[in-house]
TIRO-2110 file (N, C-alpha, C; in Angstrom, 1 decimal):
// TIRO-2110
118.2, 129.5, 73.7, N, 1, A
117.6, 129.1, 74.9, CA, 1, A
116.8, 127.8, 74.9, C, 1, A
115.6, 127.6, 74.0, N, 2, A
115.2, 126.3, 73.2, CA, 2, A
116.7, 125.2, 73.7, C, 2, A
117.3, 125.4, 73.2, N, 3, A
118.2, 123.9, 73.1, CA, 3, A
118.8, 124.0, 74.8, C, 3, A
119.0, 124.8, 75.1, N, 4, A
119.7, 124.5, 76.9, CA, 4, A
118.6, 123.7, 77.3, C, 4, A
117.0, 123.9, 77.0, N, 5, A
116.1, 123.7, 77.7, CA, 5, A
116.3, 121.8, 77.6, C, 5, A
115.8, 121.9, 76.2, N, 6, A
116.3, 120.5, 75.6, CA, 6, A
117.2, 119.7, 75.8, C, 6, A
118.6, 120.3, 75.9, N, 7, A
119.2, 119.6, 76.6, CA, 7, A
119.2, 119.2, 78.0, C, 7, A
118.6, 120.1, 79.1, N, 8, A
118.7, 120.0, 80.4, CA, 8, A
117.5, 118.7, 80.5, C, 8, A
116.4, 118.5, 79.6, N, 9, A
115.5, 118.2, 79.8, CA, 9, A
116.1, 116.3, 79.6, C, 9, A
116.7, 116.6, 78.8, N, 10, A
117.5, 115.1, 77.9, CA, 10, A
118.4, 114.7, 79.5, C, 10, A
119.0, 115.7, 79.7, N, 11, A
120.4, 115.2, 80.9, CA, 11, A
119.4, 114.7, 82.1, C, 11, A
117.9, 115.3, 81.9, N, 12, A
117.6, 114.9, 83.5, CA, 12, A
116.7, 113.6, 83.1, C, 12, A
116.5, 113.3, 82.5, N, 13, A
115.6, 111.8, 81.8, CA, 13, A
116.5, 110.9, 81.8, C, 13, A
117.8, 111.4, 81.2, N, 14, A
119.1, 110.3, 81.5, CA, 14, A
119.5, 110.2, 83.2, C, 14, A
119.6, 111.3, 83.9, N, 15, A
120.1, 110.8, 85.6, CA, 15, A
118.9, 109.9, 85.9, C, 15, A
117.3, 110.6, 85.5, N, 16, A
116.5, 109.9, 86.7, CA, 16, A
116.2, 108.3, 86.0, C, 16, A
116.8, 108.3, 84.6, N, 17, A
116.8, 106.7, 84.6, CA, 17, A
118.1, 105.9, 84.9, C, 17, A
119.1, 106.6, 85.3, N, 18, A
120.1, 105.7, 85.6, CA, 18, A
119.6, 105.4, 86.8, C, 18, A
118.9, 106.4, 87.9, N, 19, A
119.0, 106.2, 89.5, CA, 19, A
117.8, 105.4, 89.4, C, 19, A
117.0, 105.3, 88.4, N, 20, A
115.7, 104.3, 89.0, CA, 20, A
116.4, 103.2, 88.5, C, 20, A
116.8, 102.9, 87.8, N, 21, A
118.0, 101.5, 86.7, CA, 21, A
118.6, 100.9, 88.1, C, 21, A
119.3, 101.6, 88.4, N, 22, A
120.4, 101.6, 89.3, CA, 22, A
119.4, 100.9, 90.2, C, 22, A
118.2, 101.3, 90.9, N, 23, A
117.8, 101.4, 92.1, CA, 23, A
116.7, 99.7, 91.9, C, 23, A
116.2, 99.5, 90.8, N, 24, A
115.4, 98.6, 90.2, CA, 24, A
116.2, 97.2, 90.2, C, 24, A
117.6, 97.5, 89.8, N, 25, A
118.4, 96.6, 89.7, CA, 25, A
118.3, 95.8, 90.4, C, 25, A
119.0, 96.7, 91.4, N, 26, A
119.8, 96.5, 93.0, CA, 26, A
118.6, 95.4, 93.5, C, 26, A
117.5, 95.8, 94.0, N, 27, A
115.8, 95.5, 94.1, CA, 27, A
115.8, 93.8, 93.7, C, 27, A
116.3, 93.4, 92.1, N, 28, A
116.0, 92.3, 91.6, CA, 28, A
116.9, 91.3, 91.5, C, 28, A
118.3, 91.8, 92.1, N, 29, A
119.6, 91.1, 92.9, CA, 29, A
119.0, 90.5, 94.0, C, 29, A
118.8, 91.3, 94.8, N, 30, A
118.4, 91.3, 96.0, CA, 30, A
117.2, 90.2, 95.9, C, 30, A
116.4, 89.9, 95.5, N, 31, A
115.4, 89.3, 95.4, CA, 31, A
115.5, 87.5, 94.7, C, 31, A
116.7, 87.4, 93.2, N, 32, A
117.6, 86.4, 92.9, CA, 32, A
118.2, 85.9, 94.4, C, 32, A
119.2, 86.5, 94.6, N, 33, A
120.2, 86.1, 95.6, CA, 33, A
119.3, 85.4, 96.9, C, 33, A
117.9, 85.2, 96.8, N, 34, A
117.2, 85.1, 98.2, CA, 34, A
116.6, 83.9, 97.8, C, 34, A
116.2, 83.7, 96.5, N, 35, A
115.3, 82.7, 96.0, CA, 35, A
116.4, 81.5, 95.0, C, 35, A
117.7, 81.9, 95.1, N, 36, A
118.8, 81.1, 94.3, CA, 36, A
118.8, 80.5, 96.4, C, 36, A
119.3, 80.7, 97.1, N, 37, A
119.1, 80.3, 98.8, CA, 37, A
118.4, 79.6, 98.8, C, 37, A
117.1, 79.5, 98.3, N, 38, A
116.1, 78.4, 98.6, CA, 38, A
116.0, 77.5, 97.8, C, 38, A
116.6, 77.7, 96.6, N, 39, A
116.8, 76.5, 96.1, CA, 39, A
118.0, 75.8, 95.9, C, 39, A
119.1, 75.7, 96.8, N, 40, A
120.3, 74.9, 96.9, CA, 40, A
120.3, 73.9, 97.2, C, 40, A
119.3, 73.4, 97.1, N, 41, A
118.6, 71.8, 97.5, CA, 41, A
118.3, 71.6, 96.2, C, 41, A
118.0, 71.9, 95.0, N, 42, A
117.8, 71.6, 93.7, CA, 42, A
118.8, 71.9, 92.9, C, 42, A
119.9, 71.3, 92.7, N, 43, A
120.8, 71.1, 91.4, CA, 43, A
120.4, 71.7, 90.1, C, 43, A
120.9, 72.3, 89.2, N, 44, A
120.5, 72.3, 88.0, CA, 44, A
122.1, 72.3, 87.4, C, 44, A
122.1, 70.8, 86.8, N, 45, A
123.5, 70.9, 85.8, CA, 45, A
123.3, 70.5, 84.4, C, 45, A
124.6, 70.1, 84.1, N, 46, A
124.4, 70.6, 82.9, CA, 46, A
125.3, 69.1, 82.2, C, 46, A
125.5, 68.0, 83.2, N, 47, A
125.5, 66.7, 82.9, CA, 47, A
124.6, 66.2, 82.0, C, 47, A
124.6, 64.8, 81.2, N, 48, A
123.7, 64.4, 80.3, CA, 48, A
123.6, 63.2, 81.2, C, 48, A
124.8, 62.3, 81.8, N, 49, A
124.1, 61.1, 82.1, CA, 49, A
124.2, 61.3, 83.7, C, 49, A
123.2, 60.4, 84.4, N, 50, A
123.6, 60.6, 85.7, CA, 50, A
124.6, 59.3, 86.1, C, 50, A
125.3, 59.5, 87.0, N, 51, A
125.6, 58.1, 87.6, CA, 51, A
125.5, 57.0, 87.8, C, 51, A
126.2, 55.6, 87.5, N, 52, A
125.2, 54.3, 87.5, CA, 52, A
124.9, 54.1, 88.7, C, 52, A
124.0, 53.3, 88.6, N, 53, A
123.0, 53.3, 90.5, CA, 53, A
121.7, 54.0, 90.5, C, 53, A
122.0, 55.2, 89.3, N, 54, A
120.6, 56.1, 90.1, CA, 54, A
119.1, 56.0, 89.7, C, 54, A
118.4, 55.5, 90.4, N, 55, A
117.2, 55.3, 89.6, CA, 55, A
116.3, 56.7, 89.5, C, 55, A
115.8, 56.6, 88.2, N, 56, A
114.9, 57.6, 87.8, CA, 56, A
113.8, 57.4, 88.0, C, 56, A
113.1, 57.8, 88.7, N, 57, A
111.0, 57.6, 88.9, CA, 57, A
110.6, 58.5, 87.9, C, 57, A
110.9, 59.6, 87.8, N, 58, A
109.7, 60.4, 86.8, CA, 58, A
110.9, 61.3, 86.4, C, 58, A
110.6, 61.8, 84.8, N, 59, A
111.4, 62.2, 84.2, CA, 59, A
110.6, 63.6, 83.4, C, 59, A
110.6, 64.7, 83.3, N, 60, A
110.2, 65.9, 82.4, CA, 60, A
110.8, 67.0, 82.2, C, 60, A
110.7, 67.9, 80.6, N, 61, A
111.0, 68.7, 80.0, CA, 61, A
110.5, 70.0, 81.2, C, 61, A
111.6, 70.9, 81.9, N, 62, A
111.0, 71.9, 82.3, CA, 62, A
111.5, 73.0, 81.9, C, 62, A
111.1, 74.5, 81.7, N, 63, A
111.8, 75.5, 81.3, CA, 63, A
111.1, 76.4, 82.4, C, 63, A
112.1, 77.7, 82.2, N, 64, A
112.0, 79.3, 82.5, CA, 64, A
112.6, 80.1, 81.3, C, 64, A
111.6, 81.1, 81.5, N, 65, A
112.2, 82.0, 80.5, CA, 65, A
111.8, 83.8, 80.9, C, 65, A
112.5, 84.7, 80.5, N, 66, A
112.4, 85.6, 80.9, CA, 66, A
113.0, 86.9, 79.4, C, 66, A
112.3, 88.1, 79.4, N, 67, A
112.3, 88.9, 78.6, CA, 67, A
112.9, 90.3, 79.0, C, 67, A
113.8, 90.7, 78.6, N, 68, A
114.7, 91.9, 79.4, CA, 68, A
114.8, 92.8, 77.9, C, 68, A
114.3, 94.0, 78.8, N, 69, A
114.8, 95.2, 77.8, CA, 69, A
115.6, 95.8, 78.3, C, 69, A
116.0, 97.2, 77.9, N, 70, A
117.3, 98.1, 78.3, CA, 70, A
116.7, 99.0, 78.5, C, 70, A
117.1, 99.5, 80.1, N, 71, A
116.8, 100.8, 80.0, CA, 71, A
117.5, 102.2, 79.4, C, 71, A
116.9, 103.4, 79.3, N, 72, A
117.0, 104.3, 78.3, CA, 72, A
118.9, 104.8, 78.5, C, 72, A
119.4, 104.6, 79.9, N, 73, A
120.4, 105.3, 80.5, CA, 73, A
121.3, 103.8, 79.5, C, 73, A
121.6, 103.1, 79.9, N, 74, A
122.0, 101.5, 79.3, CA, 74, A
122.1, 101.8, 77.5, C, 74, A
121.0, 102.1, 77.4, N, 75, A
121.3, 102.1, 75.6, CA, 75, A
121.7, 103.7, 75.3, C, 75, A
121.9, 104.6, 76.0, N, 76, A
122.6, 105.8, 75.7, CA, 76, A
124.3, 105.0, 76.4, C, 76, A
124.3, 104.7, 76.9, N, 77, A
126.0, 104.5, 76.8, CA, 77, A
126.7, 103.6, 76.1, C, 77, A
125.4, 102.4, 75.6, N, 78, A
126.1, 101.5, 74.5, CA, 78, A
125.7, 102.1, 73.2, C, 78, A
125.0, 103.0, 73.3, N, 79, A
125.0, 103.7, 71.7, CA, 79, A
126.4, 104.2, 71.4, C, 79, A
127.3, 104.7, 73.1, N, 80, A
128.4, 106.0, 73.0, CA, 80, A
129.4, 104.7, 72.5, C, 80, A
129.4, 103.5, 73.2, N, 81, A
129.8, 102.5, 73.1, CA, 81, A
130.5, 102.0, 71.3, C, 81, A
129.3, 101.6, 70.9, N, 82, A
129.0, 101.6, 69.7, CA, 82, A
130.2, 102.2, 68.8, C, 82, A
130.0, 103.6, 69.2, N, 83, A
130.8, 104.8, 68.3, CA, 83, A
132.6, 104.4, 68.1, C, 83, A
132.8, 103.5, 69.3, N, 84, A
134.5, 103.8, 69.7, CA, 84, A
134.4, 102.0, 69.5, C, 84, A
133.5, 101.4, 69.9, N, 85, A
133.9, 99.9, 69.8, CA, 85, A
134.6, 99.2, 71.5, C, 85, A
134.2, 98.2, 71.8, N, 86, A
134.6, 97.7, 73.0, CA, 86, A
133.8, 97.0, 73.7, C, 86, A
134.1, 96.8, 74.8, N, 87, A
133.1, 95.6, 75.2, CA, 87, A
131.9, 96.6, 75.9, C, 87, A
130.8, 96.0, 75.9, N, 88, A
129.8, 96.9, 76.3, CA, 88, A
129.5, 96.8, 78.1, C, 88, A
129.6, 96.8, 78.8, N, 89, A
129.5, 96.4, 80.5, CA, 89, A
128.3, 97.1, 80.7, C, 89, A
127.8, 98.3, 80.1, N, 90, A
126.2, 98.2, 80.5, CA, 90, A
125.1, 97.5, 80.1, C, 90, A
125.5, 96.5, 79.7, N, 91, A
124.6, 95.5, 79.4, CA, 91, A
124.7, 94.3, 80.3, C, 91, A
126.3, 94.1, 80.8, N, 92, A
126.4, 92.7, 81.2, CA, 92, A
125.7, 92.4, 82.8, C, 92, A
125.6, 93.1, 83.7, N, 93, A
124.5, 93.3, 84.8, CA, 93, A
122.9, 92.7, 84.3, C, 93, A
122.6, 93.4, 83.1, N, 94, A
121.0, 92.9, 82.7, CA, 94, A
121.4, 91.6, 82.5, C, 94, A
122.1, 91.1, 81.5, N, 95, A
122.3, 89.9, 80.9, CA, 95, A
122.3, 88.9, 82.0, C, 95, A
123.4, 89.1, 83.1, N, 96, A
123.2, 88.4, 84.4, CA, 96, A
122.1, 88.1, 85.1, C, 96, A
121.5, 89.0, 85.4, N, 97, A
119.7, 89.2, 85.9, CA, 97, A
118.7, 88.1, 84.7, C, 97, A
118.9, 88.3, 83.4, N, 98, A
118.3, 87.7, 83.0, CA, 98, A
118.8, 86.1, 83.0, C, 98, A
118.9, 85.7, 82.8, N, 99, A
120.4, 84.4, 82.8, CA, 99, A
119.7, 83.6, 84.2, C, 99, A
120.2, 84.2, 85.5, N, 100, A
119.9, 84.3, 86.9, CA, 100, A
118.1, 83.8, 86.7, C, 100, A
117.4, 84.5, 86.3, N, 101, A
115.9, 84.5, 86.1, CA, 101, A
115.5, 83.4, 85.9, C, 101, A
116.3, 83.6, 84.8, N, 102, A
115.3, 82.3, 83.5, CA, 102, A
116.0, 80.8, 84.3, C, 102, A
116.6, 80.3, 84.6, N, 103, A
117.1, 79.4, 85.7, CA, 103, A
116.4, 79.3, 86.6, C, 103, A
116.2, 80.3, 87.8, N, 104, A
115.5, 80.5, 88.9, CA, 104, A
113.9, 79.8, 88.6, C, 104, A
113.3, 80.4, 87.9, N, 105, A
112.0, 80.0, 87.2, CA, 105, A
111.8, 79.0, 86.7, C, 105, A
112.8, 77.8, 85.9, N, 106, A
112.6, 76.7, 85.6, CA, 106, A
113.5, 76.2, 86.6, C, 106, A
114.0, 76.0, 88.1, N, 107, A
114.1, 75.6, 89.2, CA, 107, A
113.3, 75.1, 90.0, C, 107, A
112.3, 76.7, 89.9, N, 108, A
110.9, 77.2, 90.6, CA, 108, A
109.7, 76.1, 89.9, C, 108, A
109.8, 76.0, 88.8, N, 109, A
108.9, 75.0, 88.2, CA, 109, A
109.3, 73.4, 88.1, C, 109, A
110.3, 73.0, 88.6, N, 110, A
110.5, 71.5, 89.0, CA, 110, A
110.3, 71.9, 90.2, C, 110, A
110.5, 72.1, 91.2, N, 111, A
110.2, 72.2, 93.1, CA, 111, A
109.1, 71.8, 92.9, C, 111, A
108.1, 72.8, 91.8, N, 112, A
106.4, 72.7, 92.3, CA, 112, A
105.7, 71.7, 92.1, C, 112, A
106.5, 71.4, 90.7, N, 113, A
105.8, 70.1, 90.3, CA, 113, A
106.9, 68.8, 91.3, C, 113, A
107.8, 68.9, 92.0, N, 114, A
108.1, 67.6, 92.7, CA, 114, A
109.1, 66.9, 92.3, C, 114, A
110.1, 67.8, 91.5, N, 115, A
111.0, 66.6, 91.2, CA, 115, A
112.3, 67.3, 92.0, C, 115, A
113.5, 66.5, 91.8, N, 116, A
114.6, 66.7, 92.9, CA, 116, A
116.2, 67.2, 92.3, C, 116, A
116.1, 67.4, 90.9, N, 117, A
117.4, 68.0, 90.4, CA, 117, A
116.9, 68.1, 88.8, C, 117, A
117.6, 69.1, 88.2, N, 118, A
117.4, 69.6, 86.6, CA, 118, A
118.3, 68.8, 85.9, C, 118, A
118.9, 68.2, 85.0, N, 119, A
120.1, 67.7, 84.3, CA, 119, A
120.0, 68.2, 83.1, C, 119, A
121.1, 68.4, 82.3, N, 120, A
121.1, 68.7, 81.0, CA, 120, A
120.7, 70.2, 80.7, C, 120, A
120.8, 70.7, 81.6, N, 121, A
120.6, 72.6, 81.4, CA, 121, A
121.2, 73.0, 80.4, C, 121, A
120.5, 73.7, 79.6, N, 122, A
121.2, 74.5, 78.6, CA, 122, A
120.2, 75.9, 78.0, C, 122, A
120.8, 77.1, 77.8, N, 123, A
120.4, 78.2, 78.0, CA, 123, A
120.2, 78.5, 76.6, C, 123, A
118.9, 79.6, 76.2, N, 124, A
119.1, 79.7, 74.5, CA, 124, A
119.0, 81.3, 74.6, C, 124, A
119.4, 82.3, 73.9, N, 125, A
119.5, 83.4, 74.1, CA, 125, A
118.8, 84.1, 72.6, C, 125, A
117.7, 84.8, 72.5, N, 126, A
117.4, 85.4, 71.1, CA, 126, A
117.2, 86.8, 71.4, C, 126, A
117.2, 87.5, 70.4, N, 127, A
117.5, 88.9, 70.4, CA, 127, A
115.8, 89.4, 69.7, C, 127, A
115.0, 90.2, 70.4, N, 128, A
114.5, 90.8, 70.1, CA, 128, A
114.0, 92.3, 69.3, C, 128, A
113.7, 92.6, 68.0, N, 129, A
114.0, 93.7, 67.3, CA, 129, A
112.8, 94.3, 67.5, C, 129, A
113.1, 95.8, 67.3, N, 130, A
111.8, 96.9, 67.6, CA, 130, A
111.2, 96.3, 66.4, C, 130, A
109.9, 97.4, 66.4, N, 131, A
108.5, 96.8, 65.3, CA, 131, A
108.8, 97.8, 64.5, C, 131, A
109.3, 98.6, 64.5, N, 132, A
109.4, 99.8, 64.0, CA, 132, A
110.4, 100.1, 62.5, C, 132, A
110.5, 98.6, 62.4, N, 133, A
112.1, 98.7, 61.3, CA, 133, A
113.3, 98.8, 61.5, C, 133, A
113.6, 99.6, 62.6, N, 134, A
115.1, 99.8, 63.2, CA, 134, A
116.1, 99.1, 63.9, C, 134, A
117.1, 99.1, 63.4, N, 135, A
118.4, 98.2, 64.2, CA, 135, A
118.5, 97.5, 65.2, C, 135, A
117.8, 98.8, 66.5, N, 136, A
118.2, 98.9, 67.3, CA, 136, A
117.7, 97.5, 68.1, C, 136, A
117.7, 96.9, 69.4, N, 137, A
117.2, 95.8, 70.2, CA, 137, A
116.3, 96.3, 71.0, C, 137, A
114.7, 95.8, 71.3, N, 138, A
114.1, 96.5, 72.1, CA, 138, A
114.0, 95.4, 73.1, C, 138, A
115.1, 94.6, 73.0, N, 139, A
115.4, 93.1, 74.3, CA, 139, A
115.8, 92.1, 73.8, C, 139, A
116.1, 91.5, 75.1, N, 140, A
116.4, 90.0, 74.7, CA, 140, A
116.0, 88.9, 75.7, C, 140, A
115.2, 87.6, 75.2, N, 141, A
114.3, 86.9, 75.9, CA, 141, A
116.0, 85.6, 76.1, C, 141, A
115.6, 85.1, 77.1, N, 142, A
116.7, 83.9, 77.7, CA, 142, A
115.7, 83.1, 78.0, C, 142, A
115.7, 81.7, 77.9, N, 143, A
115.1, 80.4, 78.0, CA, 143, A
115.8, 79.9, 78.6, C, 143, A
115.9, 79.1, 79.5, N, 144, A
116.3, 77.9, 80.7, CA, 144, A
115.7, 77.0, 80.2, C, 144, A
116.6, 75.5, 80.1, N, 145, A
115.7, 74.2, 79.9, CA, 145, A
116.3, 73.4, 80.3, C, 145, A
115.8, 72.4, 81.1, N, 146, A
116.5, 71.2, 81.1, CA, 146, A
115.6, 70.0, 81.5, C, 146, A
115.9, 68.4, 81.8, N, 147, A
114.9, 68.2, 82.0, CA, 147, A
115.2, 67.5, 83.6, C, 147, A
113.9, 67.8, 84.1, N, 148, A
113.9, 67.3, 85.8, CA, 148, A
113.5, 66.3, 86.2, C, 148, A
114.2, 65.9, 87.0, N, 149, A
114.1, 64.2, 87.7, CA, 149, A
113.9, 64.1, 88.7, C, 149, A
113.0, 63.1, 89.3, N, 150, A
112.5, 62.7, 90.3, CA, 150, A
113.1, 61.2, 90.7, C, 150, A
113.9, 61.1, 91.8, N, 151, A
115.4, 59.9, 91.9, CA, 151, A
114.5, 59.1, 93.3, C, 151, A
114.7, 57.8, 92.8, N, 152, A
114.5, 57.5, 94.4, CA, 152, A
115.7, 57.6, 95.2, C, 152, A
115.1, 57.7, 96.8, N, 153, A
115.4, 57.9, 97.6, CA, 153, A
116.3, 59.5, 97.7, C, 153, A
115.4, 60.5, 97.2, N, 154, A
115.9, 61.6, 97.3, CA, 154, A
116.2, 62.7, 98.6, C, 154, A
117.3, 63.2, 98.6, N, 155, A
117.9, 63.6, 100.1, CA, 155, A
118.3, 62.9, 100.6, C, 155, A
118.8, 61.6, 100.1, N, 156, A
119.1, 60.2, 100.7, CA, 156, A
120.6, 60.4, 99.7, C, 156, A
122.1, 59.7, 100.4, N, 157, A
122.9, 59.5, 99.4, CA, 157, A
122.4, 58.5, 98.5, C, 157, A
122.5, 58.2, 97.3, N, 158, A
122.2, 57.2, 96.2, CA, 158, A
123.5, 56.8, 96.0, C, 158, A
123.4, 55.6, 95.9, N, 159, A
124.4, 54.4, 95.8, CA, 159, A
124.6, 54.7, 94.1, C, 159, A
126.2, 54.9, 94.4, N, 160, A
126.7, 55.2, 92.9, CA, 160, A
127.5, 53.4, 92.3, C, 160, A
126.9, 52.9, 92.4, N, 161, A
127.9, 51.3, 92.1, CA, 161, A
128.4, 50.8, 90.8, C, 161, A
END
């Protein structure tokens, strides 16, 4: 009787974290997709030189970064994952969100400070391990960097000659 209990208790900790997972997600899509809109006026690529013609006024190092863990439903099916081997797709939604973030945020921090496009973006991905000794990942932090320029005559076509 003990173990039905246990397990019913395990099966229902796994639904109510997929439906809060699921529902959290959804929430921080929703919230990307609104603030990636407002910034389509700020470029972020991944060019090194700009075009001749363009003059540079002000030039700086900007980043975002963001720290994502897994939730409990996510690492029960890449554990199952794990067992057989294959690509893991409950991960690749977080990875997106985080990726999406860490961009958004070093976007968000050239706007504030005043400059008019990112150049040279490039993404660093590290893996964070439990304290505990164990294997397993208790997340992974993604950095955004690039650096932001402030062009004259910005919102103006610039003469590419």
């Amino acid at each position: 009787m003990d173990a039905f209990i246990n397990l019913g208790i395990t099966l229902l900790l796994l639904v109510t974290a997929y439906f809060t997972g699921t529902h959290l997600e959804r929430r921080h899509f929703d919230a990307i997709r609104r603030r990636e809109e407002a910034l389509l006026r700020l470029p972020a690529i991944t060019i090194r030189r700009l075009p001749p013609g363009t003059q540079v006024m002000a030039a700086s190092l900007v980043s975002g970064n963001v720290v994502v863990s897994l939730d409990y439903f996510k690492r029960f099916l890449a554990g199952l994952r794990a067992i057989v081997g294959g690509r893991i797709k409950a991960y690749e939604p977080l990875l997106d969100r985080a990726r999406r973030e860490a961009m958004l945020r070093m976007r968000e921090r050239a706007q504030a400070a005043g400059y008019d496009m990112v150049i040279n973006v490039r993404l660093e991905t590290s893996r964070l391990a439990n304290t505990d000794g164990g294997r397993r990942t208790a997340g992974v932090e993604i950095l955004a960097f690039g650096t932001a320029l402030k062009t004259a005559g910005a919102g103006q076509d610039t003469p590419h000659s």
